[in-house]
SEMIVO-819274 format. One record per residue (C-alpha): x, y, z; residue number from 1. Coordinates in Angstrom, 3 decimals, m for minus. Layout:
<atoms>
<atom><u>X</u><v>Y</v><w>Z</w><i>NUM</i></atom>
...
</atoms>
This chain:
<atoms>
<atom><u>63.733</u><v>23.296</v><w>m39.140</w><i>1</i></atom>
<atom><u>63.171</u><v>24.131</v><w>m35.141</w><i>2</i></atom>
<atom><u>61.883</u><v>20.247</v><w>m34.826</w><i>3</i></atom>
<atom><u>64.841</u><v>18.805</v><w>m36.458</w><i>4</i></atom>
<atom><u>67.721</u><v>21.166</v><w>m34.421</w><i>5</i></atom>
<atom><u>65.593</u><v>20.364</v><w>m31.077</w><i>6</i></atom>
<atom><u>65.365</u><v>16.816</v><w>m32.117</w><i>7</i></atom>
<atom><u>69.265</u><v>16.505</v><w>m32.992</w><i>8</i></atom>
<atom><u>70.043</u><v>18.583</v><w>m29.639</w><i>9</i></atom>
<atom><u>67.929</u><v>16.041</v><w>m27.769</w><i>10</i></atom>
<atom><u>70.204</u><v>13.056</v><w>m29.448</w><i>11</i></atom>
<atom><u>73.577</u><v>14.039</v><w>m29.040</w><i>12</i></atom>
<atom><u>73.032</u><v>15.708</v><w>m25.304</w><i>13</i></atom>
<atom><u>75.253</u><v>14.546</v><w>m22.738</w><i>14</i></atom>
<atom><u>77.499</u><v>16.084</v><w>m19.873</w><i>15</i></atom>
<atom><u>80.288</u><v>18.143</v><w>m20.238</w><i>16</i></atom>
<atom><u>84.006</u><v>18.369</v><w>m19.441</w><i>17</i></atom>
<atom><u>84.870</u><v>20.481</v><w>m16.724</w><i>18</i></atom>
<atom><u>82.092</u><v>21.540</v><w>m14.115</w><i>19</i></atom>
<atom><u>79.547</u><v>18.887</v><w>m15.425</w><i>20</i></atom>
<atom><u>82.040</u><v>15.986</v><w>m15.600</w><i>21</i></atom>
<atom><u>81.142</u><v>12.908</v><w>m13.940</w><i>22</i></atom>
<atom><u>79.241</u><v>9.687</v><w>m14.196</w><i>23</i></atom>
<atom><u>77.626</u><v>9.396</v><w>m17.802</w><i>24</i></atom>
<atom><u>73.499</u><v>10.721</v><w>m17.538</w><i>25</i></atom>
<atom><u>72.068</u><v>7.159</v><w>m18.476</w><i>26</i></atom>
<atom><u>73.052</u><v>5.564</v><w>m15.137</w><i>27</i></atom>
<atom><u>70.375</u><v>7.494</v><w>m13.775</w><i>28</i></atom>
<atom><u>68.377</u><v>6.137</v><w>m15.933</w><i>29</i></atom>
<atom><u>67.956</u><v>9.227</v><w>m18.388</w><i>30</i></atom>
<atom><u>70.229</u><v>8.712</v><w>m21.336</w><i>31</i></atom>
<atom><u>72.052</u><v>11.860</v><w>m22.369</w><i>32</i></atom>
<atom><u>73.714</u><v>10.624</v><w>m25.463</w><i>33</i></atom>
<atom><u>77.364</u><v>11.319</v><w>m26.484</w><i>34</i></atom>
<atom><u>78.780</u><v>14.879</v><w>m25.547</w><i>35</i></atom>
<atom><u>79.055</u><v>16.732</v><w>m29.398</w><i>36</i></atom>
<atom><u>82.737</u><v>18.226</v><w>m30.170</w><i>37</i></atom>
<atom><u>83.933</u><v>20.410</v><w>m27.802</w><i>38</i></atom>
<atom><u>83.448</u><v>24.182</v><w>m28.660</w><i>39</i></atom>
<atom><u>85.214</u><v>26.072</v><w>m25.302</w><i>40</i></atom>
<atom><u>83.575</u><v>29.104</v><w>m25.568</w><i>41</i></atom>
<atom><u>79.824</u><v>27.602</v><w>m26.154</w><i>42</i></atom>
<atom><u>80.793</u><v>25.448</v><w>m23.830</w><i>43</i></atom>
<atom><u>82.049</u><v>28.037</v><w>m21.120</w><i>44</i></atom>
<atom><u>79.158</u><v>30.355</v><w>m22.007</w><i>45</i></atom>
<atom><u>76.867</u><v>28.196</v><w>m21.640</w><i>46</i></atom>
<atom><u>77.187</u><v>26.293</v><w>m18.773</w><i>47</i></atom>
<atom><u>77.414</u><v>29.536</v><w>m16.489</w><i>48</i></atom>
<atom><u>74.124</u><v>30.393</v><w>m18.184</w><i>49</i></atom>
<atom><u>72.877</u><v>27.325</v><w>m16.911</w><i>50</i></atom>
<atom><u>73.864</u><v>26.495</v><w>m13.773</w><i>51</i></atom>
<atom><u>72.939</u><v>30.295</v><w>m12.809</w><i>52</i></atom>
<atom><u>70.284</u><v>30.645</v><w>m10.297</w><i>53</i></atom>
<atom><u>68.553</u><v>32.933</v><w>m12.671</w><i>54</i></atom>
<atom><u>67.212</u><v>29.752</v><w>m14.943</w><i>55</i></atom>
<atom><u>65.104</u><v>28.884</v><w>m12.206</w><i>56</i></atom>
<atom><u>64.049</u><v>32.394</v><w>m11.419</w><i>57</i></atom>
<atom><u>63.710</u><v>34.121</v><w>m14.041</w><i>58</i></atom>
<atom><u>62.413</u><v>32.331</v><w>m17.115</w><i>59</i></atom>
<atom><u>65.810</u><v>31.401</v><w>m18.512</w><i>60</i></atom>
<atom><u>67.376</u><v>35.958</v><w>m18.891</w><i>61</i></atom>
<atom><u>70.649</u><v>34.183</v><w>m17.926</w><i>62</i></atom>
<atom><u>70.338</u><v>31.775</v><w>m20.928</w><i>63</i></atom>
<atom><u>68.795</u><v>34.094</v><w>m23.448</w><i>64</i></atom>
<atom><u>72.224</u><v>36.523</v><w>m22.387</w><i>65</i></atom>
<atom><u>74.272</u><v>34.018</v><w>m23.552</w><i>66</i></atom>
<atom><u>72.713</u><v>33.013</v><w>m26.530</w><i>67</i></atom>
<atom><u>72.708</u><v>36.598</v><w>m27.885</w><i>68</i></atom>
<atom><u>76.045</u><v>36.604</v><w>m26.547</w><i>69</i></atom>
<atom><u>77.052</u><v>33.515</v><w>m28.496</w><i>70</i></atom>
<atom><u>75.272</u><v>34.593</v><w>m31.878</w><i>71</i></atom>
<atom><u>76.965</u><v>38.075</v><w>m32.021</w><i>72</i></atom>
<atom><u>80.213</u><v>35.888</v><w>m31.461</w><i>73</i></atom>
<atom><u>79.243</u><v>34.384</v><w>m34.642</w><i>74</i></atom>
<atom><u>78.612</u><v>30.941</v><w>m32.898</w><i>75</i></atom>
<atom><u>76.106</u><v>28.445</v><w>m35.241</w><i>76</i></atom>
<atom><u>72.900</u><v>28.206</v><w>m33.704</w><i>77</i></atom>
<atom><u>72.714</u><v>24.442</v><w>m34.396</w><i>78</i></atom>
<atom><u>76.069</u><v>24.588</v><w>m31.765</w><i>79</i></atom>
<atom><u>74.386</u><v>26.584</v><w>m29.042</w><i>80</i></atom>
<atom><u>71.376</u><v>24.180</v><w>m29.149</w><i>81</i></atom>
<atom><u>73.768</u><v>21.189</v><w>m29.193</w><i>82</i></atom>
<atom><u>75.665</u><v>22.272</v><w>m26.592</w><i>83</i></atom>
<atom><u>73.677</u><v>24.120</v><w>m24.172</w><i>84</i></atom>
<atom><u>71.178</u><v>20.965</v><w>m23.873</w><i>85</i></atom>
<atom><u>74.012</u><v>18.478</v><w>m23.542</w><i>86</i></atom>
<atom><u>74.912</u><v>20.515</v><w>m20.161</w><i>87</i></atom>
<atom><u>71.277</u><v>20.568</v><w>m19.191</w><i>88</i></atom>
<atom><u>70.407</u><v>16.847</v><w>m19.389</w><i>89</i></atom>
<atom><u>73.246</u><v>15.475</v><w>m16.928</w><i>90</i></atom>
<atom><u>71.744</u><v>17.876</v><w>m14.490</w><i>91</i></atom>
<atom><u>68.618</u><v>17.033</v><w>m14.830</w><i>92</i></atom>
<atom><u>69.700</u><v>13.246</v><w>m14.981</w><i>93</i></atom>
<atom><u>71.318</u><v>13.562</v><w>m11.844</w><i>94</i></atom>
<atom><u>68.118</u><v>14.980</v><w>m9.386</w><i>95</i></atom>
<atom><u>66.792</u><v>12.078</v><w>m8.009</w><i>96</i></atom>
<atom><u>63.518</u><v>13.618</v><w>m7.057</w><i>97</i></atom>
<atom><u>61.950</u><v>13.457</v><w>m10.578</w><i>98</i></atom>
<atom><u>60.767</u><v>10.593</v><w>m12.430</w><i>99</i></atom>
<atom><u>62.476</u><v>9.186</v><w>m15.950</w><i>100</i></atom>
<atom><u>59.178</u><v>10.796</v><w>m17.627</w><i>101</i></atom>
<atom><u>59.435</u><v>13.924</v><w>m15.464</w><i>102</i></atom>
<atom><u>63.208</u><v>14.107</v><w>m16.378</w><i>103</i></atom>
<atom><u>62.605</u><v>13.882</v><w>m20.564</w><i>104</i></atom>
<atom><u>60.045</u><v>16.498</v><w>m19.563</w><i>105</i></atom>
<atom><u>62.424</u><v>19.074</v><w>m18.280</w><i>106</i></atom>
<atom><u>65.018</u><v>18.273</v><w>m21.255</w><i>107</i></atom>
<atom><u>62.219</u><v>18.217</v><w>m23.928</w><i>108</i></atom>
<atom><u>60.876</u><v>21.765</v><w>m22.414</w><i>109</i></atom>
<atom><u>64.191</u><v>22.953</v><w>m22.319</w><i>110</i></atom>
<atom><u>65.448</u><v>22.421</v><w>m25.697</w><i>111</i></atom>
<atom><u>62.326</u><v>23.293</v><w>m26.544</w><i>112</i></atom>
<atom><u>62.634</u><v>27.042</v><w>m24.724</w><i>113</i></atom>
<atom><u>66.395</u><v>27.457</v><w>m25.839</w><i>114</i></atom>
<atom><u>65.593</u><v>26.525</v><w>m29.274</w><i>115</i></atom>
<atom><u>62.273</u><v>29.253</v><w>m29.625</w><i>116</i></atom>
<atom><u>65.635</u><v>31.676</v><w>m28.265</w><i>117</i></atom>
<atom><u>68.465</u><v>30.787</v><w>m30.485</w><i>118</i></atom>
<atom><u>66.102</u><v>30.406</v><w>m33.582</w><i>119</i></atom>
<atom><u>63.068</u><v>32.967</v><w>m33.306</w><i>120</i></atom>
<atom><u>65.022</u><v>35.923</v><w>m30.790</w><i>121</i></atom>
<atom><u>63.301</u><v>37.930</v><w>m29.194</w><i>122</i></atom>
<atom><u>62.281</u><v>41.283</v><w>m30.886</w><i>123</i></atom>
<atom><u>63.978</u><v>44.579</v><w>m28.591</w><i>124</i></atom>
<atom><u>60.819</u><v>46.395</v><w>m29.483</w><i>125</i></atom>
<atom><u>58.151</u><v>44.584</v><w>m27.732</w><i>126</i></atom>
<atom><u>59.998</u><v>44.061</v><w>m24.583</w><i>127</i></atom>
<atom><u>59.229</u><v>40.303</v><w>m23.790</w><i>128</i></atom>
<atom><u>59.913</u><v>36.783</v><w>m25.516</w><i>129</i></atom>
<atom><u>56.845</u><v>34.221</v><w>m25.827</w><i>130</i></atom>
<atom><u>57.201</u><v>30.958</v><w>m25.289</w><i>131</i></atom>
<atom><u>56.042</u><v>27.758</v><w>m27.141</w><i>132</i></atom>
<atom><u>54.640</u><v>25.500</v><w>m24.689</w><i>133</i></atom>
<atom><u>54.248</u><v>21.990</v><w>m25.681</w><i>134</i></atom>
<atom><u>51.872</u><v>19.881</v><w>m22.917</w><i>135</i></atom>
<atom><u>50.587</u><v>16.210</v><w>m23.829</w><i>136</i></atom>
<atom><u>47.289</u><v>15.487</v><w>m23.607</w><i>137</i></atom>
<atom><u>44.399</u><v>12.709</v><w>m23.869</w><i>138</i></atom>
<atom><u>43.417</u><v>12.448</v><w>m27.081</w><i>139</i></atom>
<atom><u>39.692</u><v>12.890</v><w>m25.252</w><i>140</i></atom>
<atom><u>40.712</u><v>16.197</v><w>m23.657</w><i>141</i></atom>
<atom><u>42.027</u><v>17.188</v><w>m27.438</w><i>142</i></atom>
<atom><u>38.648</u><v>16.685</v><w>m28.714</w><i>143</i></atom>
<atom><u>37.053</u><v>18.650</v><w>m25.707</w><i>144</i></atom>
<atom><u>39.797</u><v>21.723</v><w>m26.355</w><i>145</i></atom>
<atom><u>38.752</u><v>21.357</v><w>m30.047</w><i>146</i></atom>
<atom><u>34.874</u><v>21.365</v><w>m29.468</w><i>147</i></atom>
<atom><u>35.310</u><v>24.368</v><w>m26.914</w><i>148</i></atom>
<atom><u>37.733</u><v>26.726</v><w>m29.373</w><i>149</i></atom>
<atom><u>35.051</u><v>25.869</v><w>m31.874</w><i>150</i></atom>
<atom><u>32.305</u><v>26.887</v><w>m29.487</w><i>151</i></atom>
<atom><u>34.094</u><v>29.923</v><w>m28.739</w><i>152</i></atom>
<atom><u>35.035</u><v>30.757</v><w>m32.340</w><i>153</i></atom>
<atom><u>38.321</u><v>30.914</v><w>m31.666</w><i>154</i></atom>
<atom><u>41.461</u><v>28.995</v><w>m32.834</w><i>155</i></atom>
<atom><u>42.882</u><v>26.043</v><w>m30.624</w><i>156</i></atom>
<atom><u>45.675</u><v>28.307</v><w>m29.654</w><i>157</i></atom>
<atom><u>44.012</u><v>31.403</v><w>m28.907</w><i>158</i></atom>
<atom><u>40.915</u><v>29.278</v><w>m26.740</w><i>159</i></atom>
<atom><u>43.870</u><v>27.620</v><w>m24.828</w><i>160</i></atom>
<atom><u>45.608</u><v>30.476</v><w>m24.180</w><i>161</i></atom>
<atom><u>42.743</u><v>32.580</v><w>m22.970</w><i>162</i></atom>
<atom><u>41.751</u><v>30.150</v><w>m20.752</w><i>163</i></atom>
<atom><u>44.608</u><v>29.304</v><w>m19.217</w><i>164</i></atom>
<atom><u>45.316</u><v>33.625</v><w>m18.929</w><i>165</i></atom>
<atom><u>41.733</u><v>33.224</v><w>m17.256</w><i>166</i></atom>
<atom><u>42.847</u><v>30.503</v><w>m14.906</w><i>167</i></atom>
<atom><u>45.521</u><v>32.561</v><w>m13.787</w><i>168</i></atom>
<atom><u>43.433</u><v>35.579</v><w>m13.088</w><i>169</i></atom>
<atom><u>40.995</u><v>33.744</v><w>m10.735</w><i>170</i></atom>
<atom><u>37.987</u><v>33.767</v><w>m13.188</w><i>171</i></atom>
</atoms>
């Protein structure tokens, strides 16, 4: 189900009336797709959430406010995804300072970070939200992560994570 609601968000994204009006996405050279129906308070909600400073600087809290916001509204969740990537793609359509591949990056990340949000929210009790982070790799370096977890006797996940955790600590 999360695959097929990222999937459709990625297909139908595109700008939106108002503050993200302008030139369609794909003359960039990213192709946003058609804008879905409008929904003016999605829509509204939304793009504040995303144009806020906070996406950048704090791991989308602006975004995840307005998707609880949304939901207790009663909003679908298939209509948040829709429409809160079809204001993200013009925008990242429009900065010239990343590649087409760098560009579906961002989108596909995105969607994929709203759509962990609308669909598995985060639980009041343990504080935080995790993130699934999707990263291509060599099929080479897959068999090297494999041969490693195994090593390790550890799952792919769990041998990824804890090395990238040990990364981060200096180790």
């Amino acid at each position: 189900m999360r695959r097929r609601v990222t999937l459709k968000g990625l297909g139908i994204a595109a700008g939106l009336a108002g503050a993200l009006a302008g030139p369609p996405a794909s003359s960039a050279g990213l192709d946003c797709g058609p804008p879905p129906a409008p929904h003016p308070e999605a829509d509204a909600v939304l793009t504040q959430a995303i144009v806020s400073p906070q996406l950048d600087t704090n791991a989308g809290t602006a975004l995840a406010s307005a998707v609880r916001r949304l939901r207790s509204e009663g909003v679908p969740r298939a209509v948040i995804v829709d429409h809160a990537v079809a204001a993200y793609c013009p925008l990242v359509a429009r900065d010239g300072s990343l590649t087409l591949d760098r560009q579906r990056e961002a989108v596909r990340r995105f969607a994929s970070t709203l759509t962990s949000l609308v669909y598995d929210p985060p639980d009041p009790t343990q504080g935080e939200t995790a993130f699934i982070l999707s990263l291509p790799v060599k099929p080479a370096l897959s068999l090297q992560i494999d041969a490693a977890a195994a090593k390790a006797g550890k799952t792919r996940d769990a041998w990824i994570l804890e090395a990238i955790q040990a990364r981060l600590a200096g180790d």
